[in-house]
C-alpha positions in Angstrom: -10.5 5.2 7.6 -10.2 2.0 6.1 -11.8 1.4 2.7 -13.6 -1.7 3.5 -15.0 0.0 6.6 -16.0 2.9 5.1 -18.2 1.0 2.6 -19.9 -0.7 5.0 -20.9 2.6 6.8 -21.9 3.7 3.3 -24.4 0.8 3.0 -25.8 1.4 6.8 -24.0 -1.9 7.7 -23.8 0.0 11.5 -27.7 0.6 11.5 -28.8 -3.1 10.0 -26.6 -6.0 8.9 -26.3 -6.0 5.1 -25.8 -8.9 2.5 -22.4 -8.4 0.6 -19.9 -10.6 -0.7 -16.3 -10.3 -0.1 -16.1 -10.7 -3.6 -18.1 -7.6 -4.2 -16.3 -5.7 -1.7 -13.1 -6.1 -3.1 -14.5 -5.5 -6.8 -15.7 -1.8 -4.9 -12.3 -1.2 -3.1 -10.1 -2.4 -5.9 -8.2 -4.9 -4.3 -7.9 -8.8 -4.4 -11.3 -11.1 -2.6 -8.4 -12.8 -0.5 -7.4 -9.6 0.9 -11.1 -9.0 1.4 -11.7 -11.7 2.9 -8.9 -11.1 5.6 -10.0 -7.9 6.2 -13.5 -9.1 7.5 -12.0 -11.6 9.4 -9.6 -9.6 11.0 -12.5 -7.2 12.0 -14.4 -10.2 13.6 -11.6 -10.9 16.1 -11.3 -7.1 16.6 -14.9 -6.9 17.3 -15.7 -4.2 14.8 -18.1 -6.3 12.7 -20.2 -9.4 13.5 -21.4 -12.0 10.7 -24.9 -13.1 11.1 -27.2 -15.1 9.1 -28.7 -12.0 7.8 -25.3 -10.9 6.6 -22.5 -8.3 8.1 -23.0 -5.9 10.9 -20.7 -3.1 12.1 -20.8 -3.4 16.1 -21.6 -0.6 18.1 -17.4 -1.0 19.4 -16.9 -0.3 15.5 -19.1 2.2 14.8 -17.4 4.1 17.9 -14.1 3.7 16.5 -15.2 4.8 13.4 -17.2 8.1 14.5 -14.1 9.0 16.5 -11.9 8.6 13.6 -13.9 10.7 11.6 -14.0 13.2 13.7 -9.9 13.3 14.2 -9.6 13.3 10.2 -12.0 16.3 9.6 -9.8 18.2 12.3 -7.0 17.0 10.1 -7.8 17.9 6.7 -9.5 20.9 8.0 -6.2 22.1 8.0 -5.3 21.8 5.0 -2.2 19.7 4.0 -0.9 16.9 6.1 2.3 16.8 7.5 4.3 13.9 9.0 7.2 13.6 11.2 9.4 11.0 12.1 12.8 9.6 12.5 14.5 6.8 10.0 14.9 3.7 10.7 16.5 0.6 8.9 14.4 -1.6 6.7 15.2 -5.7 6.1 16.6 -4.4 2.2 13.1 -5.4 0.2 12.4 -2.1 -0.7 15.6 -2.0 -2.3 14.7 -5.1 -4.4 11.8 -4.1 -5.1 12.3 -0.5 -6.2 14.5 -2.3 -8.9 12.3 -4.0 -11.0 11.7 -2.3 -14.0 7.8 -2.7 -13.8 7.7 -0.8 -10.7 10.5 1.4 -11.8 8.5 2.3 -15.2 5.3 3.4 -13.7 7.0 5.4 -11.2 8.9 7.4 -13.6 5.4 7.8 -15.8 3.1 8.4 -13.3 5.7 10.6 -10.8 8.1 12.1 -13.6 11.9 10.3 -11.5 13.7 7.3 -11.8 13.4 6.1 -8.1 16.2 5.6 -6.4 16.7 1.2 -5.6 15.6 1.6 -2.1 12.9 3.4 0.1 13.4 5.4 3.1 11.7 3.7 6.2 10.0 6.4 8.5 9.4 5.7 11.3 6.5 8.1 13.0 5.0 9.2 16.3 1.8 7.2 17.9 0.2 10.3 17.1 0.3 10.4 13.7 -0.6 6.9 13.0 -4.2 8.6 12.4 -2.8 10.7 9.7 -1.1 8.1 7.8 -4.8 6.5 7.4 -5.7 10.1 6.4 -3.2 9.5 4.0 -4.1 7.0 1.9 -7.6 8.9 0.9 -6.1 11.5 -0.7 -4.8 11.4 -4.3 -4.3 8.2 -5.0 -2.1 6.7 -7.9 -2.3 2.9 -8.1 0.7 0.7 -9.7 -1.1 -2.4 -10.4 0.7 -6.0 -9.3 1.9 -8.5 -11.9 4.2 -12.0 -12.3 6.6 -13.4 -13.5 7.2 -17.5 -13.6 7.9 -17.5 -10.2 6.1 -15.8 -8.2 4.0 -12.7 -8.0 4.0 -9.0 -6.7 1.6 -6.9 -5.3 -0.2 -3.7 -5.5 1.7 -0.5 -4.9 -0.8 2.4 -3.8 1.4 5.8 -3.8 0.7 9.3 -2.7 2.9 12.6 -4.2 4.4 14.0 -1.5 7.5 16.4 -0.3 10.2 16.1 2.0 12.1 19.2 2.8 11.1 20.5 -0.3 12.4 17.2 -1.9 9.5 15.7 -4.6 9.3 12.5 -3.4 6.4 9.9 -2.8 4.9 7.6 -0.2 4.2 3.8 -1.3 2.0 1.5 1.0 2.8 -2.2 -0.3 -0.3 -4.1 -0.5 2.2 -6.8 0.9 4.1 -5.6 3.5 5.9 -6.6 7.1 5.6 -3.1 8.4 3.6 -1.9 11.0 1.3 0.9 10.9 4.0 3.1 12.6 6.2 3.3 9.6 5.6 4.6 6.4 8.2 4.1 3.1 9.1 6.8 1.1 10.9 6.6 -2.6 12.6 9.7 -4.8 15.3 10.7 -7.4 17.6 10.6 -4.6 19.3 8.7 -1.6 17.1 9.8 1.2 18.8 8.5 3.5 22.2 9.3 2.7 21.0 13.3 2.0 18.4 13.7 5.1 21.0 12.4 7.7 21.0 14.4 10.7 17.9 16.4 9.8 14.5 16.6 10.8 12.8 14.6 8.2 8.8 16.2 7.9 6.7 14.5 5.4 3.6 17.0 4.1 1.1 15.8 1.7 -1.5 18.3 0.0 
């Protein structure tokens, strides 16, 4: 479910609208008050949330979608580890940039004990599943905080240990990124791609 949703519900923003600022929300949720910001908005047009005067209110469309989510994750993590299926697709080559700056690279190898190999291995998964990659990103979070340069700046990595085929690897959702919610990018020691060609790629998370 996602994080900024999920605090709302926490606060009873579904039973009475509740006064927060973006800029507290994304102080709870760790992320940046643009990205915040976005989020809310994004749930206006969606209908999930309306802004009154007497602050934010989950709608009863949202609170739907919500209930029913949670309903599909407890099946989910009732049992037990999560598993992922899906078939590779190409990328547009930024993950092959970006797994080569040596920020990135560092904190992998500390927090995930391998040198990631320059590139990530686009998955792309079944409509089905969607539901589990959002399943995903509560468990075990490890963070890899953003940072500049002169030029520009680059975001937040959030990154989940997981396996492929026996293969330590682990799943890394940009806070920047073009993809949709049907692919998921996946970095490790070794050329994915190149190794898991022709096989049936199953992605399990604990």
């Amino acid at each position: 479910m996602d994080e900024v949703l999920l605090l709302l519900l926490k606060n009873n923003a579904h039973l009475e609208p509740i006064r927060i600022s973006t800029t507290r929300i994304a102080e709870i949720c760790q992320m940046s008050q643009q990205n915040a910001s976005k989020k809310i908005i994004l749930f206006q047009k969606e209908g999930i949330v309306q802004r009154i005067e007497s602050g934010i209110k989950i709608t009863q469309k949202g609170y739907d979608a919500a209930k029913e989510e949670y309903l599909e994750l407890k099946k989910i993590f009732e049992r037990g580890s999560i598993k992922i299926s899906g078939k590779i697709v190409d990328g547009i080559g930024q993950g092959k940039y970006y797994m080569s700056l040596e920020h990135y690279k560092k904190n992998i190898r500390e927090k995930f004990g391998f040198e990631p190999y320059p590139g990530t291995l686009n998955l792309k998964i079944r409509k089905r599943d969607v539901l589990k990659r959002e399943s995903i990103m509560k468990q075990n979070l490890i963070s890899i905080p953003g940072f500049a340069t002169k030029n520009r700046s680059f975001g937040e990595l959030f990154c989940y240990p997981a396996k492929i085929n026996n293969l330590n690897c682990a799943i890394v959702f940009p806070l920047r990124t073009h993809h949709g919610k049907d692919v998921i990018e996946i970095v490790a020691k070794e050329n994915l791609r190149k190794k898991l060609k022709g096989k049936k790629i199953i992605v399990e998370v604990n």
